[in-house]
matplotlib code that plots the C-alpha trace (Angstrom):
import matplotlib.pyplot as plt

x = [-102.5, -104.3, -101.9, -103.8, -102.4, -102.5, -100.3, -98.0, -97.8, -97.2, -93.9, -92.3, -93.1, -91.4, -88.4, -88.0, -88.4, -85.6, -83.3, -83.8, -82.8, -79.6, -78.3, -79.2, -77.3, -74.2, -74.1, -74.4, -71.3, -69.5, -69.6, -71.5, -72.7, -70.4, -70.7, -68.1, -67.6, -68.2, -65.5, -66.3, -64.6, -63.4, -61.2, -58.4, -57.3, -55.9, -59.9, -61.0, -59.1, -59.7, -63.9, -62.8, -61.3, -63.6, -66.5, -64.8, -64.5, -68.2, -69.1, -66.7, -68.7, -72.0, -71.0, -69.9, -73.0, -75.8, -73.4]
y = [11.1, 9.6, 8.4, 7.7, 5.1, 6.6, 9.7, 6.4, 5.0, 8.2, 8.9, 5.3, 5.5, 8.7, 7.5, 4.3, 6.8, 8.9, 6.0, 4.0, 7.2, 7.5, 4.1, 4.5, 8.2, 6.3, 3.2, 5.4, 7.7, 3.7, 4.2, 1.9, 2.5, 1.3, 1.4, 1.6, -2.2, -1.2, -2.0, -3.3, -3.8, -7.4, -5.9, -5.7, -8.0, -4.5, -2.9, -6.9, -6.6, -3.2, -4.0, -7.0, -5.1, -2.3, -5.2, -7.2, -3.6, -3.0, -6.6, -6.1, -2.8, -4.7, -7.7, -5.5, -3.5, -6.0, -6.6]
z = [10.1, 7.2, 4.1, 0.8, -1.0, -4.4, -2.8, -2.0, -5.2, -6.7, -4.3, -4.8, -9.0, -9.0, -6.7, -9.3, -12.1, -10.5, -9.6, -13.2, -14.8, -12.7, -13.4, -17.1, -17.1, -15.7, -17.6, -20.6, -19.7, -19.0, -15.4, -12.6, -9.4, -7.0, -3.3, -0.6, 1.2, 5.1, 6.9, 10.5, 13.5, 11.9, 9.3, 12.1, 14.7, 16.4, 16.3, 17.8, 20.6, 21.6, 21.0, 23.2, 25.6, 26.0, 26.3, 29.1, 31.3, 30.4, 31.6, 35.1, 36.0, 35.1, 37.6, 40.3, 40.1, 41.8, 44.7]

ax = plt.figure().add_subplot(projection="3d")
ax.plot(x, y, z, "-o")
ax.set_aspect("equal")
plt.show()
């Protein structure tokens, strides 16, 4: 598939265009953009030790595997 950088340019210049005008249509109604903080398996000792446990079964099945 052959891609024309011109075709390119145009897309990314009209996705800039698109996104400028967003942020300047919020900041004008005294808003921002704000995006949700992701939240990971660290955020609870409770979700660690379940990834934790889940990973040490995972590892046993892998050891006993080979044999």
């Amino acid at each position: 598939m052959n891609v024309d950088s011109k075709v390119v340019a145009a897309i990314s210049s009209a996705v800039g265009l698109y996104l400028q005008a967003e942020q300047e249509a919020l900041a004008s109604q005294g808003q921002s953009i704000s995006r949700p903080v992701p939240r990971g398996a660290m955020s609870s000792p409770f979700a660690l030790a379940g990834r934790q446990a889940a990973m040490n079964t995972r590892w046993t099945w892998q050891m006993r595997l080979p044999r």
